[in-house]
N, C-alpha and C positions, 0 to 999 in steps of 0.2 A: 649367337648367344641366346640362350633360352631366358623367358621370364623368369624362372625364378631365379636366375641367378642376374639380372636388370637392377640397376639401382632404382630407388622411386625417383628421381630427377630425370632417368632415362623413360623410365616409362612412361611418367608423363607426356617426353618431347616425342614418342612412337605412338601413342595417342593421340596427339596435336597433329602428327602429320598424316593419321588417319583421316581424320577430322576436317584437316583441312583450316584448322586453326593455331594459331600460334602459340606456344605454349607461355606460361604464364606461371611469377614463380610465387607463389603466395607465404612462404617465409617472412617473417619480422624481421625486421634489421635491426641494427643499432638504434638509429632514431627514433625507428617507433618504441622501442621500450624505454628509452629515455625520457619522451615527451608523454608514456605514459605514465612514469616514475613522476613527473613536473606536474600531471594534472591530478594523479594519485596524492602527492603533500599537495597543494592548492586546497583539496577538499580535503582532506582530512587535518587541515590544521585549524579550522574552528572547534573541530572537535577537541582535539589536542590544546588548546588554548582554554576551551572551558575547564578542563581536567586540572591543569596547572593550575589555573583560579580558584580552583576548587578544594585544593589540596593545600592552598596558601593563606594567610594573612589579605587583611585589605590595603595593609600598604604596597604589597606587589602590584594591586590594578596601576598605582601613580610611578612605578619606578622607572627610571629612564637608565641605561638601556632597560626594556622590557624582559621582567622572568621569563626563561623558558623550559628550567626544570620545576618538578612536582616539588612541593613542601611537605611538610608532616601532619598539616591539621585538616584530612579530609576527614576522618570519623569526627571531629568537634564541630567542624561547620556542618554535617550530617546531620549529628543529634541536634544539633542548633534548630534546623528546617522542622525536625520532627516535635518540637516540643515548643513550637510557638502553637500560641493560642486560637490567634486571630486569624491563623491560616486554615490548618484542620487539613494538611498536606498527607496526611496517611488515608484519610476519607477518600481524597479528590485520587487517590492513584487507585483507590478500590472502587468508584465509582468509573475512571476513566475502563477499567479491565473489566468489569460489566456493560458499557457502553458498547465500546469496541467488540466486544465479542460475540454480541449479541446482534448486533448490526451484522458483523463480517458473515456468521451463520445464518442469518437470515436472506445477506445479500445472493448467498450460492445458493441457496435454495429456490427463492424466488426469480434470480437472473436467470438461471441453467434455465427452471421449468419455462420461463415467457420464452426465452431464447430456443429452447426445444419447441415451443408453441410456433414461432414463425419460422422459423428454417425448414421444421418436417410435417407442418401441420397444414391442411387445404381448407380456411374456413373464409365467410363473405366478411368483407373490408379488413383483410391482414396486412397489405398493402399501404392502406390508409391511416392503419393503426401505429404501425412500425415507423411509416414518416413523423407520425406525431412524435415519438419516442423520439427520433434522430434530433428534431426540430427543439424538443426542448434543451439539447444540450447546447443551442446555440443563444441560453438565456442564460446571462449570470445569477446565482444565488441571492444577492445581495437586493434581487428587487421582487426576491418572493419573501423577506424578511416580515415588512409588515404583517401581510395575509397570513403568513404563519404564523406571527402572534398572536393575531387576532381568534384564530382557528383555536390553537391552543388554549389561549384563553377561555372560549365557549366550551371546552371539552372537561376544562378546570387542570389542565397539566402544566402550565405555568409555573415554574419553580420545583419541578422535579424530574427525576430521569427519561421519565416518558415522553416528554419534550424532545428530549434530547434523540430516544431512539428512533419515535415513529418514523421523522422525517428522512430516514437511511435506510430504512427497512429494504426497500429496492431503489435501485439508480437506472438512470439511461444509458449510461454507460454500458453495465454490468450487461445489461437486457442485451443492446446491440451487440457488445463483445464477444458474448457466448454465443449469440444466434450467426455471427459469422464462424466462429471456431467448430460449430455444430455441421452447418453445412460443406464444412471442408472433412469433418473428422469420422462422420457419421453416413455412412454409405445408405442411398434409400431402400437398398433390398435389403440389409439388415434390418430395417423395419418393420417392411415387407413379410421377413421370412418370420418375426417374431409373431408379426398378428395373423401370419396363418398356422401359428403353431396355438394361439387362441387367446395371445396377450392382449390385456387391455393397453390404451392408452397410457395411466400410471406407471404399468408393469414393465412397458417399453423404455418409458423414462427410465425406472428405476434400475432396471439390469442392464439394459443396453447402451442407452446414453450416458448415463452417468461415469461406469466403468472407462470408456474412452474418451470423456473429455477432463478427468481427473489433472492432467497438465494445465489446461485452464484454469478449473477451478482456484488451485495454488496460484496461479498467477493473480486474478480475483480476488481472493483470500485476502494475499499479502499486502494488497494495492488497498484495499479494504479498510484492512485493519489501521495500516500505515494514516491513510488519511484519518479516519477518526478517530485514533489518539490524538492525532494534532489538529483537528479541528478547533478555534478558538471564537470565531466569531458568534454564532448559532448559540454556543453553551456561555458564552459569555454576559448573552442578551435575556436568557430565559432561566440563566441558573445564577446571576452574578448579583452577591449580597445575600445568597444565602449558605449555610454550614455546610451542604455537599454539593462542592463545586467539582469540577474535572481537574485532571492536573494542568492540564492551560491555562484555566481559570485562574488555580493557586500559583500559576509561576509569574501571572500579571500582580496578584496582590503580593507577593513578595519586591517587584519592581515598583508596586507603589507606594508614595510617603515623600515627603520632603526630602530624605537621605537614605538614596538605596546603597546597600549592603552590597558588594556584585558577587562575593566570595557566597554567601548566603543564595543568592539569585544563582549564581553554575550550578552550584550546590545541587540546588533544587532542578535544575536543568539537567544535570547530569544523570541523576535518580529517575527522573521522567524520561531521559532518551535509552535508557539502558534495558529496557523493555524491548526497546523499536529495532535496538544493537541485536538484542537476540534473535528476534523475529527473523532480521535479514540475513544474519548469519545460519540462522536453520533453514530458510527456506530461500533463501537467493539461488541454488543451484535451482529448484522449483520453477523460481522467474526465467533463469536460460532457458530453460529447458520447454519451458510452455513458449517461449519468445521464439525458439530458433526451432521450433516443431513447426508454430505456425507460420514460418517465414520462407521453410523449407516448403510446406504443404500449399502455399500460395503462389 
């Protein structure tokens, strides 16, 4: 029997006994699509549960058995969000989409180039430098809170967006993730052959590196962005009590008050996550794709 005329099950097991290994069937069965079906509703029924609430009355939140189809009033509990005063929830979504964005683009810029700095670069204490970089990520945020206010403070950015940006501008994360992705993806003779063709430094980053680690960056991008839209703590401390808050911000002073609204609270929740919805939906193949490159290449 000739290969092309082999099924791929047979090929497989004629290459297994080349090999000297067993063959192996890596088909999905029954179960796994099932038990992926059971973790697929698991998560996606908060989301599904905010939407319902959101599209309902507040007496749905008390009803026993609990709503589980959509109602009619999500454009009223919508404009409802948008025409309170005390919130300024069109502000806080336009401030979140300049935070986020500005951070996400500055994170690729500044992560690729440190990252391209240690992986292909030969300069004294990179070594030492890069440990510091690992070593911070093993410190939680919540106890550099102070010193960054204080810092803040001195600079006079206290109560406005700058607050919010500087301290995202680059991560350790970011730095370490590309400087691995970099030494896998970035071969040292194309380097090599760039700077004997008469590239500087910059020029190497920019045509050479940058071009083949574009899977990364997407990966970075989305992880980026994701986190500081939903950052709350940080913007909460430095931006909360004043008229342009983020949307985090705005979706706590909607939860606060003696009698929260919850239909008003999805409401708002759901406005704020439908950003993140697109995000993932345009660029999640992005995430495989930088994820199973680098998993392949390692």
């Amino acid at each position: 029997m000739s290969s092309e005329t082999m099924t791929a099950p047979a090929r497989r097991r004629v290459r297994a006994r080349a090999t000297g290994r067993a063959p192996q069937d890596t088909r999905a069965g029954l179960w796994s699509y099932l038990w992926l079906l059971i973790l697929l509703a698991f998560s996606a029924f908060p989301l599904y549960w905010m939407f319902v609430i959101a599209t309902s009355t507040e007496e749905a939140v008390s009803k026993s058995p609990p709503v589980l189809l959509p109602g009619g009033h999500l454009l009223t509990n919508i404009e409802e969000v948008f025409s309170l005063q005390d919130v300024y929830f069109t502000a806080s979504l336009i401030n979140s989409a300049i935070v986020a964005v500005t951070v996400t683009v500055s994170q690729l810029f500044f992560c690729s180039l440190a990252g391209f700095a240690f992986a292909k670069l030969r300069f004294r204490g990179s070594r030492a430098l890069l440990l510091m970089v690992v070593l911070t990520l093993t410190i939680p945020n919540q106890l550099g809170v102070v010193a960054l206010y204080i810092v803040m403070g001195k600079l006079g950015w206290n109560g406005t967006l700058l607050a919010v940006i500087a301290p995202g501008l680059v991560s350790a994360f970011g730095v370490f993730y590309m400087r691995q992705f970099i030494l896998t993806s970035v071969p040292d003779e194309l380097v090599e052959a760039a700077r004997v063709d008469g590239a500087t430094t910059m020029r190497v980053y920019w045509s050479v590196v940058l071009p083949a680690i574009r899977p990364a960056l997407a990966v970075l991008g989305l992880l980026t962005f994701v986190a500081t839209w939903n950052d709350f703590q940080w913007p909460l401390i430095t931006l909360g009590g004043t008229d342009f808050p983020t949307s985090m911000v705005a979706l706590s002073d909607l939860a606060s008050g003696n009698y929260v609204l919850y239909r008003r609270v999805l409401s708002g929740a759901l406005i704020a996550t439908l950003p993140l919805l697109i995000t993932l939906f345009v660029g999640g193949r992005q995430i495989v794709r930088g994820i199973m490159e680098g998993a392949v290449k390692n």
